[in-house]
N, C-alpha and C positions, 0 to 999 in steps of 0.2 A: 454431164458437166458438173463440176466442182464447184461449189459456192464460198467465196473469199473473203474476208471480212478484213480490213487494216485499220487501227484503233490506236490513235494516241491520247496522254491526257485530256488533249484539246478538245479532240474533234473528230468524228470518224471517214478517216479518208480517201478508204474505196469499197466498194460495196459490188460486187460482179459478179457472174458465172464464169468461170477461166475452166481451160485444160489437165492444166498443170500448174505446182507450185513448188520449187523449190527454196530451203527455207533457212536460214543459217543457224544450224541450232547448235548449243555448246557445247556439244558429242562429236558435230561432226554435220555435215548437208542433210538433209530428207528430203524426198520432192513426194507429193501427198497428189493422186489422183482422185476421183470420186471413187467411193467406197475403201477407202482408206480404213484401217482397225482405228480404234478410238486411242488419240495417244499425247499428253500433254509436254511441251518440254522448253527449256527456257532457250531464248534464246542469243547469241552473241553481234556482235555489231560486223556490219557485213551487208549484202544484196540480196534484195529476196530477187527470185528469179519467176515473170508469171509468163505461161503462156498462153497467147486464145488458142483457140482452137484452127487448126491450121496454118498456125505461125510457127516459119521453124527457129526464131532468135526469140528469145525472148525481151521481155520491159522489165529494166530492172529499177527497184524503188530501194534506196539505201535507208535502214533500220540499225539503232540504235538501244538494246538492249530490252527484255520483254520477256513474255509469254507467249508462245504459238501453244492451240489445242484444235484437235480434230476429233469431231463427234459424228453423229449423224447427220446434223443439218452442213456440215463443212467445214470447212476449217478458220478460226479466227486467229490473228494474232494484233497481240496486247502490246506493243512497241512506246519505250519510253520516248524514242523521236523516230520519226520520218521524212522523209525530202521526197 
């Protein structure tokens, strides 16, 4: 399982193990599994896409400009707002 982190200035507003994470980054989508290379990148206003684990639709949480990074503990992303 992938460990998710969502971060706005406020408040930190999800914290989980998910499947899957697609991300809207300003290159272009990434969707980030567990053991993902280590890879920082900014990202664009758009839907992140999560999934648990044996969901086939994803939950999608709408994100407004940021930092996504993926190291070894998982992936965080630094979002200026969220819904």
């Amino acid at each position: 399982m992938l460990h998710f982190e969502l971060v706005t200035p406020e408040r930190l507003v999800r914290s989980e193990e998910v499947h899957m994470v697609v991300v809207p980054g300003s290159e272009g989508d990434f969707g980030v599994l567990e053991g993902h290379a280590p890879v920082m990148s900014t990202i664009r206003d758009g839907n992140i896409e999560l999934y648990k684990a044996g969901a086939t639709t994803p939950e999608l949480i709408r994100v407004e400009g940021g930092f996504a990074e993926v190291n070894e503990r998982g992936l965080t992303v630094l979002a200026e707002r969220a819904e």
